[in-house]
PASEBA-1860 file (N, C-alpha, C; in nm, 3 decimals):
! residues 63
1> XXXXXXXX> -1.791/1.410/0.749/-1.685/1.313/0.736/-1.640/1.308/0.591 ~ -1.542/1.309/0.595/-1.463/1.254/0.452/-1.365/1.132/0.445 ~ -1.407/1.085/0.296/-1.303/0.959/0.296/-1.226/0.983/0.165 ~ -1.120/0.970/0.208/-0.980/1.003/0.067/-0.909/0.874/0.008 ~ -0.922/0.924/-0.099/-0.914/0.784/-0.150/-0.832/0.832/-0.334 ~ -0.795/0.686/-0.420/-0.760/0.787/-0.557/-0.843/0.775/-0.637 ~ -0.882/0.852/-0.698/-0.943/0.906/-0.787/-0.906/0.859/-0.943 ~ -0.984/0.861/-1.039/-1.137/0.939/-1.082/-1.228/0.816/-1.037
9> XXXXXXXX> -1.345/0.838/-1.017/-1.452/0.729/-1.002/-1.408/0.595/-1.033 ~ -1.361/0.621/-1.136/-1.351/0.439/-1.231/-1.289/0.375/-1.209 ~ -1.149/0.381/-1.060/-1.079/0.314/-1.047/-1.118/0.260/-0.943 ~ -1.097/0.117/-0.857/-1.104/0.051/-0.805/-1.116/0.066/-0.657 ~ -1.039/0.176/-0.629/-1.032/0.290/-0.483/-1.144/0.346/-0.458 ~ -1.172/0.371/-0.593/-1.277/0.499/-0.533/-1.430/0.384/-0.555 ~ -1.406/0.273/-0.545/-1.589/0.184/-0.560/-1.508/0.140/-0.463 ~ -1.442/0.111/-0.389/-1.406/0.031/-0.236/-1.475/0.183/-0.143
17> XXXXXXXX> -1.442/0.306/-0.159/-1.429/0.412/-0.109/-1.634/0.400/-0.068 ~ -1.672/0.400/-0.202/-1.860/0.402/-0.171/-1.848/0.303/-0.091 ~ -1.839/0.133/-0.050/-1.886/0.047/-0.034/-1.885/0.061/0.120 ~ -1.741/0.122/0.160/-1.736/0.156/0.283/-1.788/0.252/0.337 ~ -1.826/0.387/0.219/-1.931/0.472/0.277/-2.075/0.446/0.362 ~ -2.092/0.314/0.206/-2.215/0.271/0.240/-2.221/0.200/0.361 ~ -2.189/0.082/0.406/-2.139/0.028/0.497/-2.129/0.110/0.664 ~ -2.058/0.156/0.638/-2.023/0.254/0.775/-2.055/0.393/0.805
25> XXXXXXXX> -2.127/0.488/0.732/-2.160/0.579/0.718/-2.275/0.631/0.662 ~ -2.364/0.512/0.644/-2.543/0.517/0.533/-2.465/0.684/0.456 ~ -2.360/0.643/0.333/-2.347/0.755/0.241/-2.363/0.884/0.285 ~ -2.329/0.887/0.389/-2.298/1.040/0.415/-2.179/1.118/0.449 ~ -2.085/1.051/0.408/-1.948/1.092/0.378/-1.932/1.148/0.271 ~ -1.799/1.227/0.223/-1.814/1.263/0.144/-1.670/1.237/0.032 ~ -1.656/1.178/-0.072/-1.516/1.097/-0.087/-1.440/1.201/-0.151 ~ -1.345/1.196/-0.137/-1.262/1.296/-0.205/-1.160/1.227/-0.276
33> XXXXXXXX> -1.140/1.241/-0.414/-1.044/1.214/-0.509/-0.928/1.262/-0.524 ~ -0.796/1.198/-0.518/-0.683/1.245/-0.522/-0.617/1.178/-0.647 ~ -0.503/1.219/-0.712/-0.439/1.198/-0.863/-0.358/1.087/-0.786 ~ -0.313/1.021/-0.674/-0.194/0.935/-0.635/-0.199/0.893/-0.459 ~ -0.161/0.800/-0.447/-0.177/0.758/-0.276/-0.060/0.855/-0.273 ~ 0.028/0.878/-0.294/0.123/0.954/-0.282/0.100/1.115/-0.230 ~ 0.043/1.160/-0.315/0.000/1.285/-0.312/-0.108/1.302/-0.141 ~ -0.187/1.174/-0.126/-0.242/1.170/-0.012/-0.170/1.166/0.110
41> XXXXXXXX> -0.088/1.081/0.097/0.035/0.988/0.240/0.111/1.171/0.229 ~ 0.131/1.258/0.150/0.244/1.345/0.167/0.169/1.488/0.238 ~ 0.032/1.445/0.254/-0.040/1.577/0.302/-0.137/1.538/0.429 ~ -0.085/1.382/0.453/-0.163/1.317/0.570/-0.199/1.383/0.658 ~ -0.120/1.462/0.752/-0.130/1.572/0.878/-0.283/1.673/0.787 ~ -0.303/1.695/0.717/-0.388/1.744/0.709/-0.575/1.682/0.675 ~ -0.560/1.579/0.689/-0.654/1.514/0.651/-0.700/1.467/0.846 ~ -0.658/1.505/0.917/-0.713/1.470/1.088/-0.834/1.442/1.071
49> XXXXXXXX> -0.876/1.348/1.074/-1.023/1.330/1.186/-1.099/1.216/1.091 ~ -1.036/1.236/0.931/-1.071/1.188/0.834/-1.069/1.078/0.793 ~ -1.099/0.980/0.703/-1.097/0.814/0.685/-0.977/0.818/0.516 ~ -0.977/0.698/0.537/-0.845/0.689/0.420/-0.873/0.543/0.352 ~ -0.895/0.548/0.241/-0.917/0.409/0.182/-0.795/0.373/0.111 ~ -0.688/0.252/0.102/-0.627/0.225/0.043/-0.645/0.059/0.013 ~ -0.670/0.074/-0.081/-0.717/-0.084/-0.101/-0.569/-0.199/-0.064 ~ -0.579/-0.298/-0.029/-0.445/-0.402/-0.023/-0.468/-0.510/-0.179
57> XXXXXXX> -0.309/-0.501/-0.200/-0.337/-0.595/-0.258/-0.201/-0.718/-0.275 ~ -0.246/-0.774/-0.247/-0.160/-0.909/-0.239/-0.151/-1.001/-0.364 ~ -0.017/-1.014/-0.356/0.009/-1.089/-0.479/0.108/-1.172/-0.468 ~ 0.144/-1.319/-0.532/0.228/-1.419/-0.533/0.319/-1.404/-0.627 ~ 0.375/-1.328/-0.722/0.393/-1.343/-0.824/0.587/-1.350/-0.811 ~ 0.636/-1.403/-0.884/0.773/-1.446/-0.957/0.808/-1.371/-1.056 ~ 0.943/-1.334/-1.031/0.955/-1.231/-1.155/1.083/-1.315/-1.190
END
């Protein structure tokens, strides 16, 4: 199994990406780092069978 998610480690995606590994898969997935959700959503058809982490985020804000 793989879970795609963005990349490098240090961003916020990719520690949601372990938690759900951990969680649902006792870490035996395997996460794969991408430079942009973009770059992921545009190659979707190829990722079949696979898990997809995109974190939500909600916000109130006024501009």
């Amino acid at each position: 199994m793989q879970i795609h998610t963005l990349g490098p480690t240090a961003t916020d995606s990719y520690a949601a990406a372990q938690v759900y590994n951990h969680r649902n898969w006792q870490d035996q997935a395997v996460i794969v780092e991408h430079p942009s959700f973009e770059a992921i959503l545009t190659d979707l058809t190829a990722y079949s069978g696979d898990q997809l982490v995109i974190p939500e985020l909600l916000s109130n804000q006024t501009h």
